[in-house]
N, C-alpha and C positions, 0 to 999 in steps of 0.2 A: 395883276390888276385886282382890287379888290372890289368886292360886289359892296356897291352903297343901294338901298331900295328906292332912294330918290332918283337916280339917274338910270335912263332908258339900259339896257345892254346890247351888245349885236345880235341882230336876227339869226345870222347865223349861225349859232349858238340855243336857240330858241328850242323849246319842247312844246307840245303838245299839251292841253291842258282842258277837260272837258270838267263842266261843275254841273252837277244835277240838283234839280229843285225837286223832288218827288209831292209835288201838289196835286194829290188824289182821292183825294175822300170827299168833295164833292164844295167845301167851301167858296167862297166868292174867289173866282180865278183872279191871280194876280203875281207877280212876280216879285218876290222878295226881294225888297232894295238892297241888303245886303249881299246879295249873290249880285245883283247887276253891280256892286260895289267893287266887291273881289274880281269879277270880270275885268274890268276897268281898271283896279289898281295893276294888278298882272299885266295887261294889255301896253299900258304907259307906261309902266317902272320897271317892267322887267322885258321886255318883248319879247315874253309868249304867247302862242298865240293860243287863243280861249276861244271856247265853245260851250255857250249857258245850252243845256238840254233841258226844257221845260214842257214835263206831258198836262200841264193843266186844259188844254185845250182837245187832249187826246185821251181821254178817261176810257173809252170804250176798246181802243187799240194800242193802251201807253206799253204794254210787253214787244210788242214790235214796233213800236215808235223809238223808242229806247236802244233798243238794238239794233234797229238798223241804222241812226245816227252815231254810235259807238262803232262800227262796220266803217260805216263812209267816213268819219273821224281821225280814226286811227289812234286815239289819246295814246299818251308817254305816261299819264298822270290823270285819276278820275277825283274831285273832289264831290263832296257831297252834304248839302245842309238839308240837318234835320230839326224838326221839332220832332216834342213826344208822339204828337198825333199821326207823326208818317213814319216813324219808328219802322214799324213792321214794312212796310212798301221799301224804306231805304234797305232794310237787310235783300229783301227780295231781290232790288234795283241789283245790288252789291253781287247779290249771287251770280245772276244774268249776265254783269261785265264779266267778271271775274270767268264764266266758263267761256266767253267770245274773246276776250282781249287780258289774262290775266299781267294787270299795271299795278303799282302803288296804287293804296285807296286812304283818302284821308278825308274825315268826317267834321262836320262842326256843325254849329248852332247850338240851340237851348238846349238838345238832348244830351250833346256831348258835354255841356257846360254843367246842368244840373246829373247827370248821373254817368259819370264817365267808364265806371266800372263796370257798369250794366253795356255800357255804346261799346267797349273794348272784347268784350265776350262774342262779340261777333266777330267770327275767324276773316270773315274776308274785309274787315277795315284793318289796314296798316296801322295807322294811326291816328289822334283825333286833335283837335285846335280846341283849346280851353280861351275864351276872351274874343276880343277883337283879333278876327283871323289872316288879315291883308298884309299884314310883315311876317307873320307867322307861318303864312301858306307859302309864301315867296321867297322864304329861308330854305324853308323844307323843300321847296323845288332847288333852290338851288344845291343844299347837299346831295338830293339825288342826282340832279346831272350830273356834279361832277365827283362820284360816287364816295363823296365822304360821310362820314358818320352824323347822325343825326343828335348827337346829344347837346349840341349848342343852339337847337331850335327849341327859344322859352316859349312856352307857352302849349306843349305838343306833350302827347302820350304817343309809342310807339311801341312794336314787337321789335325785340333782339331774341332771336333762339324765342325758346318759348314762354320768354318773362317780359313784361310789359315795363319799361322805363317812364316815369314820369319826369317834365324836364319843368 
């Protein structure tokens, strides 16, 4: 059967799929429509199930907010939008998972759009979404479930060994 990103798939097939918004530096709290985007297109088109983690609300305790919904979660798969200005909080974020649940870690937003080679120097993003990331993200999960190669996901940077593929 072939995966179309229109049509739902079987739940039981289904991964795990947590998306972090690192909204920490103190700006007007709000949740990025594009993450509640990608939430929702996953949810519907692909049935994964999703987990937006958003510490905007949790500035004071976001290190154990963070971790302990990764704990109770369980993610297959961590996504993560940045802009430049949370840059530094997403490596952080990055590192955190990565020692609790080491998953695939794929990054998007403006950081990874405008400076991809700067967002790829960080050891613990797998890889990153250049553009609009909702066929993008949802390719890429599905070569991971079914542990094929990722070189037919346009739009994505990744590690192979220790060279970074652009596709």
């Amino acid at each position: 059967m072939c995966y179309n990103p229109r049509q739902p798939r079987p739940a039981a097939s289904a991964m795990k799929v947590a998306i972090v918004y690192p909204n920490l530096d103190g700006t007007v709290p709000s949740l990025d429509m594009g993450v509640a985007y990608l939430a929702t297109y996953l949810k519907e088109r692909t049935g994964h199930q999703v987990r937006i983690i958003d510490p905007t609300f949790r500035r004071r305790d976001w290190r154990s907010y963070i971790e302990g919904e990764i704990r109770r979660f369980q993610p297959d798969a961590v996504g993560i939008s940045v802009v430049s200005l949370y840059f530094d909080y997403a490596r952080e974020i990055a590192r955190r998972i990565k020692r609790i649940r080491p998953v695939p870690m794929i990054v998007g937003g403006f950081q990874a759009m405008m400076a991809p080679e700067e967002t790829m120097r960080v050891p613990e993003f797998d890889a990153l979404c250049i553009g609009d990331g909702e066929v993008a993200l949802a390719e890429w999960l599905q070569a991971l479930e079914g542990k094929r190669d990722l070189s037919g996901v346009r739009g994505s940077w990744y590690r192979r060994g220790g060279e970074i593929v652009r596709n």
